[in-house]
N, C-alpha and C positions, 0 to 999 in steps of 0.2 A: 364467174366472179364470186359466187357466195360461197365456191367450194374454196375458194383460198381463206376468207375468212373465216369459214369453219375451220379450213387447218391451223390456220395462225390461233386465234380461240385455243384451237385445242393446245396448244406449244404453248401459249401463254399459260392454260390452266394445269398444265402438266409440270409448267415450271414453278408454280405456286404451290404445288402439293409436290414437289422435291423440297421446294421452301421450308415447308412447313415438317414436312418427316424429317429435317435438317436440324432443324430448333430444336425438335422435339429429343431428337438423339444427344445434340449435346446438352439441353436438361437434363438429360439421364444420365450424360457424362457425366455432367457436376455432380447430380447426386451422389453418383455412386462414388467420384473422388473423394468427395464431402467427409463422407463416412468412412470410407478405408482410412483416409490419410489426416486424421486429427491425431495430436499429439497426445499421448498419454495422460500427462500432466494438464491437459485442457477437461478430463472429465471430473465432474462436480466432487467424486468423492477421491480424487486423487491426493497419495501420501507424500509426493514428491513436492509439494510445496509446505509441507508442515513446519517445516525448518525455519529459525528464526530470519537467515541470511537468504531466503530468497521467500519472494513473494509473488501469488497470481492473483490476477487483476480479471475484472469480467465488464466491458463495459459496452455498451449500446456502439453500435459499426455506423458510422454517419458516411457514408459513398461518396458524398458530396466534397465532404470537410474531414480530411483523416489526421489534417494535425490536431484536428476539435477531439478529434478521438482517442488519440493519443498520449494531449494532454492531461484530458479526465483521465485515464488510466492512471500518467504519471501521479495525479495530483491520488487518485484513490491508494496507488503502492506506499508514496511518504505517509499519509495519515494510516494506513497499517504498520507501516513500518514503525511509526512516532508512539503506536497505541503498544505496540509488540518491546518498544523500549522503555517506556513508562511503566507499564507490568512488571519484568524484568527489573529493571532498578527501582521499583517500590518494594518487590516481594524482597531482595538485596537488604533494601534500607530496613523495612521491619523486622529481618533477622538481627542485621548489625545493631540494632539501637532497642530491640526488645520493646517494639513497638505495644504490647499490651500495658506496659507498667511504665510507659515513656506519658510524662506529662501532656496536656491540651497544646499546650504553648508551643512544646516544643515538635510537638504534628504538626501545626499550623507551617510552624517555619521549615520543614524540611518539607512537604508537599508543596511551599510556595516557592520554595526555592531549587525543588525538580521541576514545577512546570515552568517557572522562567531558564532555566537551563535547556528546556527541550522545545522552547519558544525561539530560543535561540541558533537552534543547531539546522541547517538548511539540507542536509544527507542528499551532498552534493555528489556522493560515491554513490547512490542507487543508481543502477544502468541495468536500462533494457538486454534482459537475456535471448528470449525469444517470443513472437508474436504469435498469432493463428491467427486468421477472420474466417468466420463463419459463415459465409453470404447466404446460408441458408435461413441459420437463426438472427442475423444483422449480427450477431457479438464479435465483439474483439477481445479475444485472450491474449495473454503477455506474461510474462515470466521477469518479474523483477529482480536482482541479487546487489547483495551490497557484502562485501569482502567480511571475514566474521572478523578478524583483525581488526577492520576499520569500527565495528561494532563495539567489541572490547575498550578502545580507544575512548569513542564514543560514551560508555558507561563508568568508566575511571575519570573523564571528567566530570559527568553528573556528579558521581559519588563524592569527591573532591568540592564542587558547589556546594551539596547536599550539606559535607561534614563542614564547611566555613560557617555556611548558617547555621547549624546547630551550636558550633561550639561558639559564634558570636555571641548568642542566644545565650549560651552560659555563662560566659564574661560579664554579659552585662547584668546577667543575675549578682554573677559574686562579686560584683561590685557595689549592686545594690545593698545586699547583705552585709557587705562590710561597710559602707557608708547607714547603714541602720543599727551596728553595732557599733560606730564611733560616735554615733548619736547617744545612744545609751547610755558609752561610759562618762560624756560630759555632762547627761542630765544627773547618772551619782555621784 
C-alpha cells in the first residue's frame, strides 16, 4: 500500500514540475514576444510621431480597468494635441500682427481670444491609430492622428476669432479717438 502512494506522490510531483517548466516557458514566451514585436513608433526616441497630425501617448496599463487606460491616453493625446495647436496658431498670429511692435492691449486680446477659441474646440476628429500594451513595463502606447485637413480647418478658424478680436479692439479704439476729437473741436 505505501508503494502506490509513493507512486501517486511521485505523478503528482512530476506533474507539478511539468507545471511549473510550463509557466516558466511561456514567461519566456512573452518576453521574447515582448521585445521582437513592439512597434517602431512605441520606442522613446521615435520620429514617426513628430508630425503635428499624429500623436503618441504613453500611459500606465491598468489590467483591471482598460477603458481607465484608454481614456487617460485619450484625455493626454487632446491636451497635446490643444498644446501642438496653440504653438502653431500663436507663432501664425505673432508673424501676421508683428507681434513685437503690436501694442499690450492688443496681446491681451488676441491671446484671450485664442484660448477661448481653443477652449472651445472638442477635436472630435482625433481617433485612435494604433495601440501596443506592454505587459511587461504595465504601459500602454497609442498612436493618435487627426486628418491635417481637419487641422488646417481647425487654425482658419482660430485665426478668424483671433482677427474679430483684434480688429474689434481697433474699432473701439477709433471710436474712441474720434469721440476724443469731437470733444475737442466743441471745447474750441
Amino acid at each position: 500500500m505505501s508503494g502506490h502512494i509513493l507512486f501517486r506522490n511521485a505523478k503528482i510531483l512530476t506533474c507539478l514540475v511539468f507545471l511549473l517548466m510550463g509557466a516558466a516557458i511561456l514567461a519566456l514566451l512573452i518576453v521574447v514576444y515582448e521585445s521582437e514585436n513592439r512597434p517602431q513608433w512605441a520606442e522613446p526616441n521615435s520620429k514617426a510621431a513628430q508630425n503635428l497630425s499624429v500623436i503618441k501617448t504613453e500611459t500606465k496599463l491598468n489590467l483591471l480597468d482598460l477603458g481607465k487606460s484608454r481614456r487617460d491616453s485619450y484625455k493626454i493625446a487632446v491636451a497635446i494635441c490643444r498644446k501642438a495647436v496653440f504653438d502653431r496658431a500663436m507663432k501664425q498670429i505673432k508673424v501676421a500682427y508683428g507681434w513685437e511692435t503690436l501694442d499690450h492691449e492688443f496681446r491681451d486680446a488676441a491671446e484671450h481670444s485664442l484660448l477661448n477659441a481653443l477652449d472651445q474646440i472638442e477635436f472630435e476628429d482625433l481617433y485612435e491609430l494604433n495601440v501596443y500594451m506592454d505587459l511587461f513595463k504595465m504601459k500602454r502606447y497609442a498612436l493618435y492622428a487627426i486628418d491635417t485637413d481637419e487641422l488646417e480647418v481647425i487654425l482658419q478658424g482660430i485665426y478668424e476669432s483671433v482677427n474679430k478680436a483684434v480688429l474689434k479692439l481697433m474699432d473701439e479704439e477709433e471710436e474712441e479717438i474720434e469721440d476724443n476729437g469731437d470733444e475737442n473741436e466743441t471745447i474750441s
